[in-house]
N, CA, C and O atoms as a printed pandas DataFrame, in Angstrom:
     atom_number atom_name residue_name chain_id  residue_number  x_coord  y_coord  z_coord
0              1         N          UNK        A               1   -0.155  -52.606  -25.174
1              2        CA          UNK        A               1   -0.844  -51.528  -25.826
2              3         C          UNK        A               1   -0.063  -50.227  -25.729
3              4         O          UNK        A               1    0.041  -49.462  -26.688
4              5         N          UNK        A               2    0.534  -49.982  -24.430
5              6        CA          UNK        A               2    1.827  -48.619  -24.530
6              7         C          UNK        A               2    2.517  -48.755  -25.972
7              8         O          UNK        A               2    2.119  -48.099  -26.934
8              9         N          UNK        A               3    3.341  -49.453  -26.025
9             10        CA          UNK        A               3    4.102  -50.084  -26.917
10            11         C          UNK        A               3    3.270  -49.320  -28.301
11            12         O          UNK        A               3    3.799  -48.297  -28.733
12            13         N          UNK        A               4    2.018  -49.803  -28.963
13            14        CA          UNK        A               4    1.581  -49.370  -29.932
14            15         C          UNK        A               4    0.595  -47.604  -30.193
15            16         O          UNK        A               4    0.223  -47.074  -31.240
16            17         N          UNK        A               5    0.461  -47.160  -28.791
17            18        CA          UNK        A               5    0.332  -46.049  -28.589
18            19         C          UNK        A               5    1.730  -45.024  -28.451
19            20         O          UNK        A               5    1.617  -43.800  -28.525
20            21         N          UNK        A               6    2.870  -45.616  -28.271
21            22        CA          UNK        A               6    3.994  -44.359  -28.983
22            23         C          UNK        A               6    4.391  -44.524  -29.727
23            24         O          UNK        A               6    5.213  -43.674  -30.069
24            25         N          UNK        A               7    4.175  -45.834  -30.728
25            26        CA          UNK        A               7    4.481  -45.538  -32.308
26            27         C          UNK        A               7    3.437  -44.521  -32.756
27            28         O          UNK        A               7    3.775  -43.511  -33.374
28            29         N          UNK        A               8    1.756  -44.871  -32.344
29            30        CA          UNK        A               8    1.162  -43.728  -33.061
30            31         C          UNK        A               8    1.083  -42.091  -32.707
31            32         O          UNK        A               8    0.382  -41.202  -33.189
32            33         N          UNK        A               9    2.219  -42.076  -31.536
33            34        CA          UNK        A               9    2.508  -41.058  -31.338
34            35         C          UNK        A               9    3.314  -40.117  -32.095
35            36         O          UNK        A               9    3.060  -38.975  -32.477
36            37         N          UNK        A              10    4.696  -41.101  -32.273
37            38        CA          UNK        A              10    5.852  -41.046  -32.770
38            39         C          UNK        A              10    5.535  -40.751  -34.287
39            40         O          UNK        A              10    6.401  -40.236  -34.994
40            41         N          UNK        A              11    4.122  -41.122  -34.852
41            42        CA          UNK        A              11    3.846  -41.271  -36.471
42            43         C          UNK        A              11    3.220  -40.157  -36.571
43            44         O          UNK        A              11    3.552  -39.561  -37.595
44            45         N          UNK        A              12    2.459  -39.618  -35.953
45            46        CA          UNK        A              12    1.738  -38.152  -35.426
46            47         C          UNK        A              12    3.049  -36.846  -35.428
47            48         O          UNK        A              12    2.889  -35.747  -35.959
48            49         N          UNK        A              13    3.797  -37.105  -35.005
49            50        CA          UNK        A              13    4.542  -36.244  -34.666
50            51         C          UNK        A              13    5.652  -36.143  -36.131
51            52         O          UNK        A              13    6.088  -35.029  -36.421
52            53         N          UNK        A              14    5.928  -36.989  -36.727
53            54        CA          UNK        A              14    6.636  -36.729  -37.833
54            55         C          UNK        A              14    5.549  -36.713  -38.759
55            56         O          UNK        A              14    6.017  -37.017  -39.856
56            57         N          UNK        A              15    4.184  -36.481  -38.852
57            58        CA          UNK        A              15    3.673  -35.983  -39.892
58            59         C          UNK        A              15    3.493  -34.397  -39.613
59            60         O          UNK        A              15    3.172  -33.673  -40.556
60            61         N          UNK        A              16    3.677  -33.911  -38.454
61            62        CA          UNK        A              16    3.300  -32.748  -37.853
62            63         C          UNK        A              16    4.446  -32.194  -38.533
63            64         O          UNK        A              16    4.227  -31.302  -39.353
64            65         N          UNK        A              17    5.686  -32.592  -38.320
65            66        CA          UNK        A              17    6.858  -32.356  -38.786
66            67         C          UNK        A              17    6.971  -32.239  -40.271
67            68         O          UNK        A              17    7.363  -31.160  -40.717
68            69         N          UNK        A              18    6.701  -33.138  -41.031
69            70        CA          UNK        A              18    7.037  -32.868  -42.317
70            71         C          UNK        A              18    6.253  -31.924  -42.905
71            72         O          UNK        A              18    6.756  -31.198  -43.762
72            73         N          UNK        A              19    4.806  -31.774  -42.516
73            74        CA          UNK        A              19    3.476  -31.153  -42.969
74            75         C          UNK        A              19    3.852  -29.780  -42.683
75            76         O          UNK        A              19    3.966  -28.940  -43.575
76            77         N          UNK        A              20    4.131  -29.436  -40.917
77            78        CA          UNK        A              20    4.269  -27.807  -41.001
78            79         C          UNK        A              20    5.024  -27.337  -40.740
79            80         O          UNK        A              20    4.758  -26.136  -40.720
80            81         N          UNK        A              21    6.611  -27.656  -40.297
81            82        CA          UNK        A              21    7.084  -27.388  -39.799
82            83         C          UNK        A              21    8.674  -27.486  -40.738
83            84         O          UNK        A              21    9.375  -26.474  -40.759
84            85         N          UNK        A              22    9.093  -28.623  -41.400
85            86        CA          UNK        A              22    9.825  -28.702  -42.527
86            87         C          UNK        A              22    9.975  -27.897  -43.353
87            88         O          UNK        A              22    9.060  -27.982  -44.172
88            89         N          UNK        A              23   10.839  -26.942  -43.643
89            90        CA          UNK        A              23   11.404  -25.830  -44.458
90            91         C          UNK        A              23   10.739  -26.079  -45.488
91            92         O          UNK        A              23   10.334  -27.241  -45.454
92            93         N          UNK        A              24   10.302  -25.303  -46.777
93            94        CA          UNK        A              24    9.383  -25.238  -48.217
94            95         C          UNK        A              24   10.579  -24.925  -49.057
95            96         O          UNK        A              24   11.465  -24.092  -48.864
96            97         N          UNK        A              25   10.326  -26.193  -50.507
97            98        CA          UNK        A              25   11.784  -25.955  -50.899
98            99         C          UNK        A              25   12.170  -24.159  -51.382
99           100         O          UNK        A              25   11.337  -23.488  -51.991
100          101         N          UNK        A              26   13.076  -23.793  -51.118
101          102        CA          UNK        A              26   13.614  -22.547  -51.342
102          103         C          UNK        A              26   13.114  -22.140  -53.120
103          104         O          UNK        A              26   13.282  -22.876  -54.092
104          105         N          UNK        A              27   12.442  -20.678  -53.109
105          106        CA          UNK        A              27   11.930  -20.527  -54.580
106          107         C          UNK        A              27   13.994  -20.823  -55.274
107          108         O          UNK        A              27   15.137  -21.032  -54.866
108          109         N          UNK        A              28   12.948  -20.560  -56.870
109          110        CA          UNK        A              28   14.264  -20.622  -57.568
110          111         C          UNK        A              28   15.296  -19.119  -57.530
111          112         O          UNK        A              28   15.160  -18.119  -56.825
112          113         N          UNK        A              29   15.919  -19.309  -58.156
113          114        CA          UNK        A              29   16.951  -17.597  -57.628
114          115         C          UNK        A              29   16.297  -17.194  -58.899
115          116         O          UNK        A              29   15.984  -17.824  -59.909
116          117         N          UNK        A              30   16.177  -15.831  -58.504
117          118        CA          UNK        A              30   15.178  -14.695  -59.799
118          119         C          UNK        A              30   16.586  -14.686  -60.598
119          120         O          UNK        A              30   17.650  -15.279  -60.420
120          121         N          UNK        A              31   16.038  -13.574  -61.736
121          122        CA          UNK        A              31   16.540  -13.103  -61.967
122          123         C          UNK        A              31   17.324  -12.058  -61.767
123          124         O          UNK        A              31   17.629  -11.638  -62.884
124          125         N          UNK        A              32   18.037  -11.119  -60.567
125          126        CA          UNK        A              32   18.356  -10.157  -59.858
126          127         C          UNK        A              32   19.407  -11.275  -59.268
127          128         O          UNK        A              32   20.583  -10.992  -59.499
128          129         N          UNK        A              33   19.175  -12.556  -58.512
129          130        CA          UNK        A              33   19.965  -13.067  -57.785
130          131         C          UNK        A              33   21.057  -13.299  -58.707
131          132         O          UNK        A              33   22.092  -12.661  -58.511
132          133         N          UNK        A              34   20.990  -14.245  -59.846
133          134        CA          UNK        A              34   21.670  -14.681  -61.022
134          135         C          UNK        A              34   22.643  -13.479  -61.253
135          136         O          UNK        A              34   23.830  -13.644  -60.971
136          137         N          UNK        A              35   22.217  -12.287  -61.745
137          138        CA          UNK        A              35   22.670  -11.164  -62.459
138          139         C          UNK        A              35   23.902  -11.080  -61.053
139          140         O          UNK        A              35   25.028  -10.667  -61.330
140          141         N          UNK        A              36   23.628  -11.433  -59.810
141          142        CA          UNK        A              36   24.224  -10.788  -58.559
142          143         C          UNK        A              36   25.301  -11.696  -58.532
143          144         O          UNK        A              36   26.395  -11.136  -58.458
144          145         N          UNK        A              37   25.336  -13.354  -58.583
145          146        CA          UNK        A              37   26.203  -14.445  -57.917
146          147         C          UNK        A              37   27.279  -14.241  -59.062
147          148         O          UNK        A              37   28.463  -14.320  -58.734
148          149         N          UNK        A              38   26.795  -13.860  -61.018
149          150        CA          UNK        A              38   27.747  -13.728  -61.529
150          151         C          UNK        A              38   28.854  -12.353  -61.589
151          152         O          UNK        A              38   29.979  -12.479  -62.073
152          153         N          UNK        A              39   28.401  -11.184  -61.084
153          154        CA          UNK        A              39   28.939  -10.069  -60.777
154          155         C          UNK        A              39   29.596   -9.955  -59.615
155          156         O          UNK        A              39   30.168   -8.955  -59.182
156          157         N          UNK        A              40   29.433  -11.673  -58.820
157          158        CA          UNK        A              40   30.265  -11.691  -57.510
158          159         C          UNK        A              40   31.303  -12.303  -57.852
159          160         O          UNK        A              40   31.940  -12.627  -56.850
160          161         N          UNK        A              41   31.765  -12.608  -58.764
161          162        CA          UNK        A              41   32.961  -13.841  -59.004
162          163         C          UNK        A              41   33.802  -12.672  -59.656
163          164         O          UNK        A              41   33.534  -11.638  -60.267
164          165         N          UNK        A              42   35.538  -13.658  -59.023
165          166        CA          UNK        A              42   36.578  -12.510  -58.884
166          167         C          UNK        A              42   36.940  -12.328  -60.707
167          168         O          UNK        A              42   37.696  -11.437  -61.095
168          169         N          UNK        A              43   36.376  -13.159  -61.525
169          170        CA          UNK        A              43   37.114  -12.730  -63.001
170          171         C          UNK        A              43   36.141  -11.977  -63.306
171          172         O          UNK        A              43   36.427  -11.583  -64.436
172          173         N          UNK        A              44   35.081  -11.488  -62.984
173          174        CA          UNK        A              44   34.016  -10.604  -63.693
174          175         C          UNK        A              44   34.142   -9.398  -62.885
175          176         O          UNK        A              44   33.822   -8.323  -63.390
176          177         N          UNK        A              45   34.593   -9.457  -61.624
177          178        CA          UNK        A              45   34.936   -8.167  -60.954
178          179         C          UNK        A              45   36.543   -7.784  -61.139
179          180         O          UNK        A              45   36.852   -6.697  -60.652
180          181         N          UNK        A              46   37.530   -8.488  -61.736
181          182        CA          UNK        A              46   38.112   -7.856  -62.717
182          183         C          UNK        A              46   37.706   -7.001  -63.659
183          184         O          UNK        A              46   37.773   -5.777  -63.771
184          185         N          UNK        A              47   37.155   -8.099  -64.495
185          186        CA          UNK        A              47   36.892   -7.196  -65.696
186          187         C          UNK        A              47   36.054   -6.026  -65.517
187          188         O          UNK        A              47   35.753   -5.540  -66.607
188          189         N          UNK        A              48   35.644   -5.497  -64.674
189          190        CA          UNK        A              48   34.831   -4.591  -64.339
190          191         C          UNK        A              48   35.463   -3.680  -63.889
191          192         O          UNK        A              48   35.030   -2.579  -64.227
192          193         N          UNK        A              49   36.401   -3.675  -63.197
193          194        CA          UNK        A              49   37.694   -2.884  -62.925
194          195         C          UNK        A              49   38.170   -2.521  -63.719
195          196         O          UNK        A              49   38.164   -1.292  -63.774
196          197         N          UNK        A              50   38.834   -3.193  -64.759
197          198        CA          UNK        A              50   39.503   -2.643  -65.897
198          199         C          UNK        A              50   38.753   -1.901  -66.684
199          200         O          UNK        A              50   39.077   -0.746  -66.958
200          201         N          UNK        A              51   37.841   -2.376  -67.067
201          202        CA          UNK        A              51   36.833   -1.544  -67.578
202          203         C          UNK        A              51   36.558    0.106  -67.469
203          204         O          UNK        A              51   36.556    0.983  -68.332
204          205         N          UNK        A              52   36.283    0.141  -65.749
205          206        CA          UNK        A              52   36.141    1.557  -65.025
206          207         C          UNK        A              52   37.593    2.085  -64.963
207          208         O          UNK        A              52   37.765    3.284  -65.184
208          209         N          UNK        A              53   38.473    1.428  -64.730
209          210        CA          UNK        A              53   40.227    1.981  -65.236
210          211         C          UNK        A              53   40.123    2.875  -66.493
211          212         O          UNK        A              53   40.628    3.974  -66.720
212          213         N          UNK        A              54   39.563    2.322  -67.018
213          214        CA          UNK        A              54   39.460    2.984  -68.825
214          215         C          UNK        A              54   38.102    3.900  -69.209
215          216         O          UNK        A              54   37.682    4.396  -70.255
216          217         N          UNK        A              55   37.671    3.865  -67.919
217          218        CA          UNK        A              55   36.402    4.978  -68.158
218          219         C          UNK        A              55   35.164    4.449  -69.032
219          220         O          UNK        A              55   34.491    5.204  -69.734
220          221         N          UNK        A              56   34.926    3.010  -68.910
221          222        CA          UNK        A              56   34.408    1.899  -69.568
222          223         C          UNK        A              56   33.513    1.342  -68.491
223          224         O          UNK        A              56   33.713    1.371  -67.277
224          225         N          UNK        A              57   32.447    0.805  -69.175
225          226        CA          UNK        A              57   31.560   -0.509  -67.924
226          227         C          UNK        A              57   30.759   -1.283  -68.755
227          228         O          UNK        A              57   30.145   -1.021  -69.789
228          229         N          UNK        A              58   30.941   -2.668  -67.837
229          230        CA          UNK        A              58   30.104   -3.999  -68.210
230          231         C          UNK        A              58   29.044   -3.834  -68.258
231          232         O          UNK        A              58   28.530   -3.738  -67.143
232          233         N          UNK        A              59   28.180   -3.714  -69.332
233          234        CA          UNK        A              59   26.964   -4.452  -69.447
234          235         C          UNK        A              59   26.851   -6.158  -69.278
235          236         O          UNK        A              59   27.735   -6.943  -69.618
236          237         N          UNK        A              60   25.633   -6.498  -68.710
237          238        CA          UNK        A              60   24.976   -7.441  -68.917
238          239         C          UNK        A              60   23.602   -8.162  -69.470
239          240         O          UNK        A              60   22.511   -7.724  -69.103
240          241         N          UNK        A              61   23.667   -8.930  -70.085
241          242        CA          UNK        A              61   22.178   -9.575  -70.550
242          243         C          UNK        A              61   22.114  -10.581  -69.973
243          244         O          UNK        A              61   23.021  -11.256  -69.486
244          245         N          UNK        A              62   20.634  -10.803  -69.999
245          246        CA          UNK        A              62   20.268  -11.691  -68.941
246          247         C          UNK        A              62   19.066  -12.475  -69.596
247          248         O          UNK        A              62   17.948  -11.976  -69.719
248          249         N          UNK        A              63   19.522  -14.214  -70.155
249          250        CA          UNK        A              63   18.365  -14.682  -70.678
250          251         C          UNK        A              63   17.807  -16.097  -69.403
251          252         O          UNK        A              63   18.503  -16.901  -68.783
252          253         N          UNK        A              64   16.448  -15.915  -69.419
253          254        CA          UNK        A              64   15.564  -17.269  -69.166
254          255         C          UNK        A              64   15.844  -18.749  -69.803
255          256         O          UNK        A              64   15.237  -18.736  -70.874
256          257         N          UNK        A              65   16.307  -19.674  -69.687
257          258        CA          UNK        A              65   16.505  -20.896  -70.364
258          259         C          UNK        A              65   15.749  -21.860  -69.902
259          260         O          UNK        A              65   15.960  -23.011  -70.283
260          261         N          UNK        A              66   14.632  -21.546  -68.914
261          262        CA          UNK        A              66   13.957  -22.822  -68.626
262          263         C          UNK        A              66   14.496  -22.376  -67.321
263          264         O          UNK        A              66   14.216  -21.322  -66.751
264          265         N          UNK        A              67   15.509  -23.544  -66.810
265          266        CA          UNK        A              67   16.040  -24.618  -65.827
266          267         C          UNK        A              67   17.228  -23.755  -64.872
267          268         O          UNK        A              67   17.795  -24.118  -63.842
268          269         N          UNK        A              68   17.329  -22.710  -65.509
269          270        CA          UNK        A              68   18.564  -21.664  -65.845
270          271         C          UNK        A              68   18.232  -20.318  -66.430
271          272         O          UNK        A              68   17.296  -19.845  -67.075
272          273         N          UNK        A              69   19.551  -19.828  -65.873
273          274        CA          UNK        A              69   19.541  -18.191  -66.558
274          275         C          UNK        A              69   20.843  -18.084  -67.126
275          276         O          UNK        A              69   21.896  -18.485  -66.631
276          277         N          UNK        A              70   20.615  -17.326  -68.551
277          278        CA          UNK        A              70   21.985  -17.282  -69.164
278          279         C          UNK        A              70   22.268  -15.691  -69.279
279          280         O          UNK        A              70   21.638  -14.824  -69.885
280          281         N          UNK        A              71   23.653  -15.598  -68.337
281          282        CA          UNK        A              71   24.115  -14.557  -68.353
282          283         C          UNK        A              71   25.240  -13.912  -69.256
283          284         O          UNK        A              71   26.367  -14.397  -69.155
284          285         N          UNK        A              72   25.030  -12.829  -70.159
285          286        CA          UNK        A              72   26.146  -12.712  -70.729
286          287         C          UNK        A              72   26.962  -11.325  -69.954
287          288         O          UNK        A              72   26.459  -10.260  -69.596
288          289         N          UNK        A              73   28.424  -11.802  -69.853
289          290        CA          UNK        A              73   29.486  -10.534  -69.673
290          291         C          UNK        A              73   29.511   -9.630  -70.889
291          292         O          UNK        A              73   29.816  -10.300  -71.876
292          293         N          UNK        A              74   29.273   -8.177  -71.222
293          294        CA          UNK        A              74   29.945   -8.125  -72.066
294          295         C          UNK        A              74   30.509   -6.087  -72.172
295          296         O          UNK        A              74   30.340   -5.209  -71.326
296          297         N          UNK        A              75   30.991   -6.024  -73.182
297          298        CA          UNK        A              75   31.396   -4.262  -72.816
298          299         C          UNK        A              75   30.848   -3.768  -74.435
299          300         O          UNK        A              75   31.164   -4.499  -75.374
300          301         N          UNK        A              76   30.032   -2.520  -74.705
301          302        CA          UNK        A              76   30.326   -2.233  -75.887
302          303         C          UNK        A              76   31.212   -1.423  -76.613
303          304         O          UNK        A              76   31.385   -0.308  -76.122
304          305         N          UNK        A              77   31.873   -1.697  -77.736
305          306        CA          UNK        A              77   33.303   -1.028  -77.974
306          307         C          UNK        A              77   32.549    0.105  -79.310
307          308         O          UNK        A              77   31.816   -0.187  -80.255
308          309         N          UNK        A              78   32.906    0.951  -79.029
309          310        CA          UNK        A              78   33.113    2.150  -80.164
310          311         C          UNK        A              78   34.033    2.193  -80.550
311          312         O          UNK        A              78   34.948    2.275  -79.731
312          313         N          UNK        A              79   34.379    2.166  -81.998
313          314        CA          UNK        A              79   35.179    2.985  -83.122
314          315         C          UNK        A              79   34.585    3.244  -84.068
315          316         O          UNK        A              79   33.570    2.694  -84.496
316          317         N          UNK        A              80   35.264    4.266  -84.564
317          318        CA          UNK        A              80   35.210    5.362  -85.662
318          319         C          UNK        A              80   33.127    5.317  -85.950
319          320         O          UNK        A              80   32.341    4.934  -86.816
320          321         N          UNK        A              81   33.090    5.908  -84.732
321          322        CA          UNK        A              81   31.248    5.972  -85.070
322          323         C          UNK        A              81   30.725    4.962  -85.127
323          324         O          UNK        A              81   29.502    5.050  -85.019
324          325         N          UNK        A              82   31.393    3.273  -85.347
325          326        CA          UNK        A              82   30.621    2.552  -85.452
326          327         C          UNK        A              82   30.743    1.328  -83.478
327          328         O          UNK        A              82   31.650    1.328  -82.647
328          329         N          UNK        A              83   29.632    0.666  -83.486
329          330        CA          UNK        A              83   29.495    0.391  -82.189
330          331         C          UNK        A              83   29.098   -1.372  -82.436
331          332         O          UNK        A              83   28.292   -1.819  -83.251
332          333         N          UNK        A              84   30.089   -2.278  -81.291
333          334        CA          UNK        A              84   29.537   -3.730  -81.517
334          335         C          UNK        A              84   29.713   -4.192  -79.981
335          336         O          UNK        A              84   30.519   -3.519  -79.338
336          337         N          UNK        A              85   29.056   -5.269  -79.292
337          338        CA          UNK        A              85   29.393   -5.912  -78.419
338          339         C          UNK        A              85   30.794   -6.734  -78.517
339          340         O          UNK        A              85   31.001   -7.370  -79.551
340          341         N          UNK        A              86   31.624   -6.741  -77.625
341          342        CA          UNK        A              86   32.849   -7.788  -77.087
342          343         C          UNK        A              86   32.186   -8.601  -75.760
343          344         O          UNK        A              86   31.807   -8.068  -74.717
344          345         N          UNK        A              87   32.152  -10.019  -76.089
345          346        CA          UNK        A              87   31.743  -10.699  -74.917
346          347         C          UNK        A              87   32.770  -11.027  -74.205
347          348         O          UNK        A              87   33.893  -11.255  -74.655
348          349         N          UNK        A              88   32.416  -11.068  -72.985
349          350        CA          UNK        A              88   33.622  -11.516  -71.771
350          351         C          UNK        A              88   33.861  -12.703  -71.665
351          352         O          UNK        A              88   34.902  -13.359  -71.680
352          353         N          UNK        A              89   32.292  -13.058  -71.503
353          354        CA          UNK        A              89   32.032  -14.834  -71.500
354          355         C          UNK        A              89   30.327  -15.027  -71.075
355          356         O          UNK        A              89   29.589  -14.051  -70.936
356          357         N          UNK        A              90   29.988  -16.072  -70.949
357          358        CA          UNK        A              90   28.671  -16.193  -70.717
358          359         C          UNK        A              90   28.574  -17.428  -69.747
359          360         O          UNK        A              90   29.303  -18.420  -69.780
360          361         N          UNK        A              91   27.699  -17.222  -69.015
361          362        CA          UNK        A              91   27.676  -17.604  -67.728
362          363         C          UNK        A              91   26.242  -18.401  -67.488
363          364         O          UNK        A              91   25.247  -17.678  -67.534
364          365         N          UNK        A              92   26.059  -19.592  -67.275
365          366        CA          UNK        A              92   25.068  -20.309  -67.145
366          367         C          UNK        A              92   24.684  -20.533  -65.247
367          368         O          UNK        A              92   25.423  -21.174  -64.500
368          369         N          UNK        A              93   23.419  -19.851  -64.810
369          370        CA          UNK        A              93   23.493  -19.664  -63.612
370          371         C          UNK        A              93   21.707  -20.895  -63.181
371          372         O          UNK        A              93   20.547  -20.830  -63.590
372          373         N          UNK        A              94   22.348  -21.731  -62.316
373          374        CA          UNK        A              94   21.335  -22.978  -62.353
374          375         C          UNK        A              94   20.108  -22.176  -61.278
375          376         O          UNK        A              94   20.410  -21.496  -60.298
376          377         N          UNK        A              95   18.795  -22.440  -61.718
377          378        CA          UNK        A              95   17.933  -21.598  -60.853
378          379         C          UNK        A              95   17.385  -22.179  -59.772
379          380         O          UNK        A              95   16.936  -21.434  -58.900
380          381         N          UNK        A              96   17.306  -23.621  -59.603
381          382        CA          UNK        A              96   17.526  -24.422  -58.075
382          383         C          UNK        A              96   19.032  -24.641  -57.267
383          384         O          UNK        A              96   19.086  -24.787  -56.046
384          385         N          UNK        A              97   19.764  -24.639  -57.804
385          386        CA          UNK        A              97   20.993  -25.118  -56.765
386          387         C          UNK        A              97   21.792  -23.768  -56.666
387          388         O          UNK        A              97   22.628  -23.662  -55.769
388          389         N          UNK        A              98   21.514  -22.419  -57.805
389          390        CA          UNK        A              98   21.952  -21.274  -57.835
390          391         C          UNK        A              98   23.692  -21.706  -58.256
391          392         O          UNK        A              98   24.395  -20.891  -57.660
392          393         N          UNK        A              99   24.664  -22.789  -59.142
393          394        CA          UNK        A              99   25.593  -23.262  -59.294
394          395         C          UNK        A              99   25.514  -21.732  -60.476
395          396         O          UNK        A              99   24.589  -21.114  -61.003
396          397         N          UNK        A             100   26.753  -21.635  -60.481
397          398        CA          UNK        A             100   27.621  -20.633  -62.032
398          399         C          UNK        A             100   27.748  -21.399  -62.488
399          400         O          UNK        A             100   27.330  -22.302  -61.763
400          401         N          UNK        A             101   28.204  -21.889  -63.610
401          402        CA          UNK        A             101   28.982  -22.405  -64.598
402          403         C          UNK        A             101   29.363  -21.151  -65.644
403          404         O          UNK        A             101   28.573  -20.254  -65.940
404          405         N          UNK        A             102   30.767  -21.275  -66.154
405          406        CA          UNK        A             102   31.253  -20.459  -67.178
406          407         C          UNK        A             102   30.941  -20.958  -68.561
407          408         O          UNK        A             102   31.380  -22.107  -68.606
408          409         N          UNK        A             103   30.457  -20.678  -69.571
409          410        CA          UNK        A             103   30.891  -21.456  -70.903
410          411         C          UNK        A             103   31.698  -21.964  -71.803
411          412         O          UNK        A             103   31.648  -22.895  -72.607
412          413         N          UNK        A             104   32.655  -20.940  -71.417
413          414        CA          UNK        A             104   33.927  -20.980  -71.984
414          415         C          UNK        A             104   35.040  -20.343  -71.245
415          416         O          UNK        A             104   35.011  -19.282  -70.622
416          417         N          UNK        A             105   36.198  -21.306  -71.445
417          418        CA          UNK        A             105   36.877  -21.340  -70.200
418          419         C          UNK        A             105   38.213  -19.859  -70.782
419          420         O          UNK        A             105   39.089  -19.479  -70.006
């Protein structure tokens, strides 16, 4: 009877374990985190440099995709009065595993 009283010990104790004590999966990364992991990578903090070299700065947009957040790099260029976006690249940022992916290489 020992014998079957520390399995139901042993079964007690890893439900205690999984129930309260087992980490809760981590929320997804907001939006703020996303905007942050792609403004941490060294080709976008280039371009952000060069940018401020030239008295210039990156904007970013920032879309919801579900599963994901799609980030775009981009700067807006003026001439002669008229004004358009130049994209840098766009950046697919996964909202459980928090992975970058670039879109285009």
């Amino acid at each position: 009877m020992v014998g079957g009283g520390l399995v139901a010990i042993v079964v007690v104790a890893a439900l205690i374990y999984y129930i309260y004590l087992l980490p809760a999966p981590a929320d997804d990364i907001t939006k703020q985190e996303a905007l942050e992991k792609v403004q941490a990578m060294p080709e976008v903090q280039e371009f952000i440099a060069e940018l401020e070299a030239n008295r210039k700065s990156a904007s970013f947009n920032i879309e919801d995709r579900g599963d994901s957040w799609s980030v775009q790099v981009y700067e807006i260029v003026v001439q002669s009065g008229e004004s358009h976006t130049a994209t840098f690249n766009w950046y697919r940022v996964d909202k459980k595993a928090g992975a970058v992916l670039r879109e285009f290489e």
